[in-house]
N, C-alpha and C positions, 0 to 999 in steps of 0.2 A: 544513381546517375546512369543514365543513357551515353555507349559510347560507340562512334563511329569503329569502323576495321580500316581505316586510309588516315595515314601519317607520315611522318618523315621526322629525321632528329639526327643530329651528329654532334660529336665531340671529340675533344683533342687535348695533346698535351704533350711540351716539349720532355726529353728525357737524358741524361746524361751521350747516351747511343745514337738519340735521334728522335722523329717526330711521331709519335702513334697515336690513329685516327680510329673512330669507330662507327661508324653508319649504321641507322636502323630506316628501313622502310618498310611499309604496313599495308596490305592491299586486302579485300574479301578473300575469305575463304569458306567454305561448309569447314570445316576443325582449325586449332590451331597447328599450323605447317611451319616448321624454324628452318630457314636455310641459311650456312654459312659458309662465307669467302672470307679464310683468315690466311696471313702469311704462316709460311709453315716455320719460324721461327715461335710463334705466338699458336699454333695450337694446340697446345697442352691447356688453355683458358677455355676451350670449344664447351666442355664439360658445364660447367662453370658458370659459362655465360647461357648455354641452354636452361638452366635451371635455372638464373635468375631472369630469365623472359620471361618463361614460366609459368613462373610467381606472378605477375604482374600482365599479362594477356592472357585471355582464357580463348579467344577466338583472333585468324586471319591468316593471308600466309608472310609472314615477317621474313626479310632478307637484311641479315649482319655481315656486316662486312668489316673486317677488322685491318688495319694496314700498318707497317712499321718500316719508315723510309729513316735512313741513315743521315744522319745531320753533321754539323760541321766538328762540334767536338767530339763526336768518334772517332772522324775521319783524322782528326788534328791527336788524336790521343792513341793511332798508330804509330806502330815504330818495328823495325828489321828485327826478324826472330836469330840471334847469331847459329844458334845451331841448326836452322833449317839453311842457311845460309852458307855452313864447313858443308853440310850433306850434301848441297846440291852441289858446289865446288868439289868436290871427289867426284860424286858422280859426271860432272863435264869433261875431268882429267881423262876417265877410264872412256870416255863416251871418244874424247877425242882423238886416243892410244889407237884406237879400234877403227874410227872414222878420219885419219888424221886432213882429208881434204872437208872436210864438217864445216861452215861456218862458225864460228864462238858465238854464246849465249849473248844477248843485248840484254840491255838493262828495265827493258818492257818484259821478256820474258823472263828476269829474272821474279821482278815483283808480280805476275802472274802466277807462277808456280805457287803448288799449296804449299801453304802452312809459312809463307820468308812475311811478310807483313803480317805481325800481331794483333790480333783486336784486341781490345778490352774486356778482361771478365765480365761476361753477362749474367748482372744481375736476373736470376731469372722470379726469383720471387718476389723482388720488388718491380718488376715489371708485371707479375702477374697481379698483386693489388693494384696497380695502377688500372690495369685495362678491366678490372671489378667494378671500381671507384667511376671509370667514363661509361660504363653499362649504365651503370644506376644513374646517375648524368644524364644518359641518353633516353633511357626508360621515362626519368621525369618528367622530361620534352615530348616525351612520343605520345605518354600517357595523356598531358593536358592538351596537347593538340589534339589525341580522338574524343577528348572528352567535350571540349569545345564545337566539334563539328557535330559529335553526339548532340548536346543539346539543342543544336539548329534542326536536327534528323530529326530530332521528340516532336517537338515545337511544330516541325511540318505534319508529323501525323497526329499530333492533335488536330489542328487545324481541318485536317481531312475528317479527323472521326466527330469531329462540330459540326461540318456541310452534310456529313450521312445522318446525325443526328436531324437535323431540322427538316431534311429530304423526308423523313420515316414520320414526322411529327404531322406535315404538308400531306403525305399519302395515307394515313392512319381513318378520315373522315371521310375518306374520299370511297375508299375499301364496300360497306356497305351501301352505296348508293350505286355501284358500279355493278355489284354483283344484283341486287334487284332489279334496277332496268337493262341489265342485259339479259335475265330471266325471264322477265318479261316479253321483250323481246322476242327469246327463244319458244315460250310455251303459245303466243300468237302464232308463232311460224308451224307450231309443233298440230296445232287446231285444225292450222289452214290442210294442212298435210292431210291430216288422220280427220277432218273433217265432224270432231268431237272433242267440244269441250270440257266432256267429263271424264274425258279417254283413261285408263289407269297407266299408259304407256307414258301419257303428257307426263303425271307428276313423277314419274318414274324417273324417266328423263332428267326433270327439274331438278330433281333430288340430288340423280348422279352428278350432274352437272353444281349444283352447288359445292361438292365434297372435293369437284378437282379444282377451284375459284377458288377455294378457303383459303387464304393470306395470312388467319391472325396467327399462325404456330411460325412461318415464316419469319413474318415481319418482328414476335418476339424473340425469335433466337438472333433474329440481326441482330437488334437491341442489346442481348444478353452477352453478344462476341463484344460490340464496343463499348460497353460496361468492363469484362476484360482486357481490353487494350489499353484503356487509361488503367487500369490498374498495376498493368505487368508497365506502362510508363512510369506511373510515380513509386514503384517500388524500384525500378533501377536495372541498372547488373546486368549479366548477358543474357539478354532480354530477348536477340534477335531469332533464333530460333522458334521461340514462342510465337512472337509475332507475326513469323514470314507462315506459322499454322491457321493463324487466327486470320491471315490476310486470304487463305487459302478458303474459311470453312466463310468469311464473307462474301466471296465469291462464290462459292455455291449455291448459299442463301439468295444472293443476289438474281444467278442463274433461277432457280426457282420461282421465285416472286416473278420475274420476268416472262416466264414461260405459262404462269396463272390468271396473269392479268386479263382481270376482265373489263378494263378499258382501255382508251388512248393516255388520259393523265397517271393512270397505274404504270402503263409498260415504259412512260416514259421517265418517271421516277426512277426505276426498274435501272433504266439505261445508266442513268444519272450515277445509282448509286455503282455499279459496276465499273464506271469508270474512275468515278473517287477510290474503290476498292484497287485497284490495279495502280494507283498513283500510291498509294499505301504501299503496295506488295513491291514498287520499285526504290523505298526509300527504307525497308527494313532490310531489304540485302547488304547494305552497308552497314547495318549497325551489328554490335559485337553480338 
């Protein structure tokens, strides 16, 4: 299967602590590129989670973004540390022996100072299966999403390499009738000049001139590229580098034929096909 590099996918789950979120979003890339925005409570999973993208994207640049907001029963499952609380109450004694015109501590800065509000043991490895279990979650969503847009991206360049099929099929007959009467053409012109129609220059000429006309090595390697591209289509997989070559060596081919044409219905095949090619070459930069 054919898959796009453009995604998106998120997942979530409440936690004794609070709420933690995991974003993936998927864009081109030439390699697969991982970037991650995790809380720094939460990155010791960085590891973890790189490997299993991994796994599972071989091309794009992927941005993870991992978050962990505090919810209500953490906050509700605080409570006054007593001995951070004797520490700080000595420490104001002596602060105030010293400073005795000092204001006294208020009770905002008492629960601001470290350590006088306890949190709750953090589980840290049952947090870190949880935020596994939302990757693979997120990965499932990201996966059938490129794979769905994938298949619309196949389907278009089928479509393109059917209009160059029939284009090559159209110009194929047309090939020898163009190169004749425009030889013809030429070696009247060639008479008029050199005022001999047995001149050994005419067929000289003629000759040269037929070997830079010749189409049919062209027109089969076109041929033989989108025989390739349906192929590397219905075998699947990351595909898109292949194809962004083969989109490459049809435009060449393209170029050629164009430049040989030895008439107006050849060079305008020519055109035709070159610009189905470049519609090709802008629909495999998104695929993986």
């Amino acid at each position: 299967m054919i898959h796009s590099m453009t995604g998106y996918a998120v997942a979530s789950a409440d936690t004794a602590r609070g709420a933690l979120a995991l974003e993936l979003r998927s864009v081109n890339s030439r390699f697969l590129d991982v970037q991650f925005r995790v809380s720094e409570e939460l990155r010791a999973a960085e590891p973890a989670l790189r490997e299993r993208i991994a796994a599972r994207i071989a091309r794009g640049k992927v941005d993870c973004r991992l978050a962990f907001a505090a919810g209500g029963a953490a906050t509700a499952a605080r409570a006054l540390n007593a001995e951070a609380l004797d520490s700080l109450r000595r420490l104001a004694d002596d602060a105030g022996r010293a400073f005795p015109e000092a204001a006294p501590l208020r009770i905002a800065d008492v629960l601001r100072w470290p350590g006088v509000l306890a949190e709750p043991a953090a589980d840290d490895e049952g947090t870190r299966a949880l935020t596994l279990r939302l990757a693979e979650r997120a990965l499932d969503d990201l996966c059938a999403t490129r794979a769905r847009e994938g298949e619309k991206l196949a389907a278009s360049v089928g479509d393109r390499v059917a209009q160059m099929r029939q284009r090559l099929a159209q110009v194929a007959p047309l090939v020898p009738q163009a190169v004749a009467a425009y030889q013809a053409r030429l070696a009247e012109r060639l008479r008029e000049a050199l005022g001999s129609a047995e001149d050994e220059r005419v067929r000289t000429e003629i000759a040269v001139y037929a070997a830079k006309t010749d189409v049919d090595e062209e027109l089969t390697r076109f041929g033989a590229h989108l025989g390739e591209v349906e192929r590397v289509l219905a075998k699947g997989g990351a595909a898109g580098k292949r194809l962004d070559f083969l989109a490459q060596e049809l435009n060449r081919e393209a170029n050629t034929l164009a430049s040989k044409a030895a008439g107006p219905a050849i060079a305008d095949c020519a055109l035709e096909l070159k610009l189905l090619v470049e519609q090709v070459r802008e629909q495999v930069q998104n695929i993986e």
